[in-house]
C-alpha positions as CSV (number, residue, x, y, z in Angstrom):
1,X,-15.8,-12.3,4.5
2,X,-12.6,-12.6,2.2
3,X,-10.6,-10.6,4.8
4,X,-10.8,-12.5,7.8
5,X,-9.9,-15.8,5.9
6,X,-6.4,-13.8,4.4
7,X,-5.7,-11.7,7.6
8,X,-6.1,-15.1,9.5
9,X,-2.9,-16.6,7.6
10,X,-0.9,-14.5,9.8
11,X,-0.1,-16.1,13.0
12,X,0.6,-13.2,15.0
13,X,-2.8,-11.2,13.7
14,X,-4.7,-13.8,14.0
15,X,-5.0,-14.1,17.7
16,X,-5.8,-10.0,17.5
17,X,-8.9,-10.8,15.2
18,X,-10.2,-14.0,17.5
19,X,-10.2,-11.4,20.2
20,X,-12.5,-9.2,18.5
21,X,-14.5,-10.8,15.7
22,X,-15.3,-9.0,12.5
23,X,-15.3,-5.5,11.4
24,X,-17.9,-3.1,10.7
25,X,-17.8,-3.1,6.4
26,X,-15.8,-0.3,5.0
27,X,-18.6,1.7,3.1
28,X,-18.2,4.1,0.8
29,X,-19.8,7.6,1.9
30,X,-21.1,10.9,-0.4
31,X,-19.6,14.4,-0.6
32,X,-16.2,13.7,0.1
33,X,-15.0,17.8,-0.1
34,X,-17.4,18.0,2.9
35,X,-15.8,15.1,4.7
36,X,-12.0,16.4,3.9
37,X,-13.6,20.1,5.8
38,X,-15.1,17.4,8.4
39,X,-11.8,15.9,8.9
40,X,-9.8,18.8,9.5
41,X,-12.1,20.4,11.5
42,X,-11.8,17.2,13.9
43,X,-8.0,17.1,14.1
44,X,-6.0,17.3,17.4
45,X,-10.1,17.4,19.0
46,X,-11.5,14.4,20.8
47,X,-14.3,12.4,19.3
48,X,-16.8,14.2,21.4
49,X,-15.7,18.1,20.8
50,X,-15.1,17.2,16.9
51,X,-19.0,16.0,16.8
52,X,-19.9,19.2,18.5
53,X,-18.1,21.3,15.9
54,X,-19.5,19.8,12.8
55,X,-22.6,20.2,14.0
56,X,-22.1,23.6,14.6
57,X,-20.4,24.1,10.9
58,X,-23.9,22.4,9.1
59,X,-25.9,24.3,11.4
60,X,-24.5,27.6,9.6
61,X,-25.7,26.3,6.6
62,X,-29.3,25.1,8.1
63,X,-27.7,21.5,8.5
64,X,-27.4,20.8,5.4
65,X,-24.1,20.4,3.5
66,X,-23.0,23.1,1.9
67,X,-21.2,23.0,-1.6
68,X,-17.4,24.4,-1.5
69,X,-18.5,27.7,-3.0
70,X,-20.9,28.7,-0.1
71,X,-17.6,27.1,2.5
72,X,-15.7,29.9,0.6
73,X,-18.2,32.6,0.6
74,X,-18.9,32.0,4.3
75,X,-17.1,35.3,6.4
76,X,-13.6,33.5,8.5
77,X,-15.3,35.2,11.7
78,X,-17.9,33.2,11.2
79,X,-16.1,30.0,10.9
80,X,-14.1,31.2,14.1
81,X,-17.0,31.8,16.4
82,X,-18.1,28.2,15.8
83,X,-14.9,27.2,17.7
84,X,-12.3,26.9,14.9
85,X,-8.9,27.9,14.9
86,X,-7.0,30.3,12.4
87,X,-5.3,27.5,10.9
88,X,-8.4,25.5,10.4
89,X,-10.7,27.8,8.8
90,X,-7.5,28.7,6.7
91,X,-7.2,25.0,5.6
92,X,-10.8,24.3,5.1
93,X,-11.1,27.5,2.7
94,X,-8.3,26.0,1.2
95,X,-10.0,22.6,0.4
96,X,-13.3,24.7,-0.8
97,X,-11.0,26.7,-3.0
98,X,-9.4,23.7,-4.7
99,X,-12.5,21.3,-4.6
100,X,-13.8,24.2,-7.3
101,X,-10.8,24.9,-9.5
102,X,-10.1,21.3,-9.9
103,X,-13.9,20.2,-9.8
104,X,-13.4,17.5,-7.8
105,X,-16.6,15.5,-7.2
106,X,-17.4,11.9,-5.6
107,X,-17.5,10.7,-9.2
108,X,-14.2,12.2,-10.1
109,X,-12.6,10.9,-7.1
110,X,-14.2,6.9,-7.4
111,X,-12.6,6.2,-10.7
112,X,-9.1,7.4,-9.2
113,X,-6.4,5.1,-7.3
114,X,-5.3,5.3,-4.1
115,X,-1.6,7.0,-4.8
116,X,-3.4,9.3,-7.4
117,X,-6.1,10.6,-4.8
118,X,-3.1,11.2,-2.7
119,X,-1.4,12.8,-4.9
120,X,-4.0,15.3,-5.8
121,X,-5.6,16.0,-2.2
122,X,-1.9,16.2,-0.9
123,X,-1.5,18.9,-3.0
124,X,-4.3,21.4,-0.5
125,X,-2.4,23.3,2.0
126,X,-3.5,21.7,5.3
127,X,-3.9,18.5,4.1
128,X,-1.4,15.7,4.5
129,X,-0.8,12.2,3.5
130,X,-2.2,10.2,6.5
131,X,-5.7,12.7,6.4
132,X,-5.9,11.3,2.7
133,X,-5.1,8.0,4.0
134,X,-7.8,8.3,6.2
135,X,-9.9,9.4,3.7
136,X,-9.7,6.7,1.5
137,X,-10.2,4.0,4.1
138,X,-13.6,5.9,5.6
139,X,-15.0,7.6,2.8
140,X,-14.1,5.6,-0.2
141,X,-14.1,2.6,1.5
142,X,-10.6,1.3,0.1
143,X,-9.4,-2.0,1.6
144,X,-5.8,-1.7,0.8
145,X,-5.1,1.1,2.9
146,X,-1.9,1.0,5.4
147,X,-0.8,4.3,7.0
148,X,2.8,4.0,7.6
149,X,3.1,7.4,9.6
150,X,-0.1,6.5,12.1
151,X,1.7,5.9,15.6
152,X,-1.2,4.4,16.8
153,X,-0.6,1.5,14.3
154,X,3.3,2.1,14.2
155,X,3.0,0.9,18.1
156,X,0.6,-1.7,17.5
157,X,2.8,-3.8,15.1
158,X,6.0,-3.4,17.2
159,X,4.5,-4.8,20.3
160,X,2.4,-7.6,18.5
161,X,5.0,-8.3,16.6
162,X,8.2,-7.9,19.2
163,X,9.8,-5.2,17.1
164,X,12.8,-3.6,18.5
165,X,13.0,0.0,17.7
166,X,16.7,1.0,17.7
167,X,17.1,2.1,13.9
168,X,13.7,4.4,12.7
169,X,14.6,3.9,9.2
170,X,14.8,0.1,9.4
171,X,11.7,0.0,11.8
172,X,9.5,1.2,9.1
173,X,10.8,-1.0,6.5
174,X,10.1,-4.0,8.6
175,X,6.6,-2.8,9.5
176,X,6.2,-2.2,5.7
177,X,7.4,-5.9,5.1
178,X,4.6,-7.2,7.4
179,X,1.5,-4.9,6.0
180,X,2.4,-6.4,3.0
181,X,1.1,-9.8,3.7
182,X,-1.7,-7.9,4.7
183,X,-2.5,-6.5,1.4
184,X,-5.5,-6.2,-0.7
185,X,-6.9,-5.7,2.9
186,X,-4.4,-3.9,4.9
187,X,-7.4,-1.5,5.6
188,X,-9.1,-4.2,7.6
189,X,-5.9,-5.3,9.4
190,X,-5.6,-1.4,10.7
191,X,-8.9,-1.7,12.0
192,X,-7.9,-4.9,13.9
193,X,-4.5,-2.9,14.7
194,X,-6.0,0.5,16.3
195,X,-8.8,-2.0,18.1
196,X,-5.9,-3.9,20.3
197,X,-4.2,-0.4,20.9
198,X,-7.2,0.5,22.9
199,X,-8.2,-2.2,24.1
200,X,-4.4,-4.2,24.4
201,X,-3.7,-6.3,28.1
202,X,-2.0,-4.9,30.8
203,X,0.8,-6.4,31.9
204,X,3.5,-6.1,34.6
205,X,5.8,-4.9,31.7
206,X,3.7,-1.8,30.9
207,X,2.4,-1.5,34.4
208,X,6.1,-1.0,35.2
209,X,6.4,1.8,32.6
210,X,3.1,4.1,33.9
């Protein structure tokens, strides 16, 4: 594994990836307009909740997933009664209604880079960088993926890496500076990143702060 032999040449990550051993292979996964609905439908929900909705959504459709036209054809009470807010079914619509004007397929969006497919998907109402971001890393398996607005990562790197956070602005250009060492497989380094945020040691420090 490539990854773990670069990521390793950082001595503060490397310590973070002894802990937990390799990563699960970023794999690239089919109808991506389904899994841009998927993720929207999931936002703000635990892991849990957000399985129990999808479910619901492809069981409107007798589990199978539906191409955008039938998302857009299907009645917003319908979408509603399967626990989905205003905003979401008004956002998922959206992404049916552009996956058809701009034909975007799986095809269309493989041979695309990562700041193009931004580009384009930022461009739905509803849907904003760091749910592209996320996108890229879990559906089109991209590597090289480092989401600079994820707090969850954000957090991660200034503890790891002893950060102090007086000035935002020059935060976030030091946390850039480190994911690039990272790259081509910042992806990998996030996963390393969000697994020590959930599973990071207690300490009297942070006991003192609960």
């Amino acid at each position: 594994m490539e990854y773990l032999e670069h990521l390793h040449k950082d001595k503060k990550l490397s310590p973070v990836i002894l802990q937990h051993g390799p990563m699960e292979e970023l794999k690239i996964r089919k109808h991506i307009p389904f899994l841009l609905m998927a993720s929207i439908m999931s936002q703000q929900l635990s892991t849990k909740v957000a399985s129990v909705i999808k479910t619901r959504f492809l069981d409107l459709y007798g589990g199978k997933i539906p191409p955008s036209q039938q998302v857009l054809d299907t009645p917003s009470e319908q979408l509603r009664a399967i626990g989905l807010s205003n905003a979401k079914v008004s956002y998922i619509k959206n992404v049916a209604a552009f996956c058809i004007e701009h034909k975007i397929t799986d095809k269309k969006l493989m041979v695309l880079s990562n700041e193009e497919i931004i580009d384009l998907l930022t461009q739905i109402k509803g849907v904003g960088r760091w749910t592209v971001e996320m996108l890229l890393m879990f559906s089109l398996g991209r590597e090289d993926i480092f989401a600079i607005d994820d707090w969850g990562l954000q957090n991660a790197v200034i503890k790891i890496y002893k950060l102090k956070i007086e000035d935002k602005k020059k935060l976030k250009e030091k946390i850039i500076r480190i994911s690039s060492r990272w790259s081509p497989y910042r992806s990998y380094a996030s996963l390393y990143l969000w697994r020590w945020k959930d599973n990071a040691p207690v300490t009297s420090e942070t006991k003192s702060k609960k």
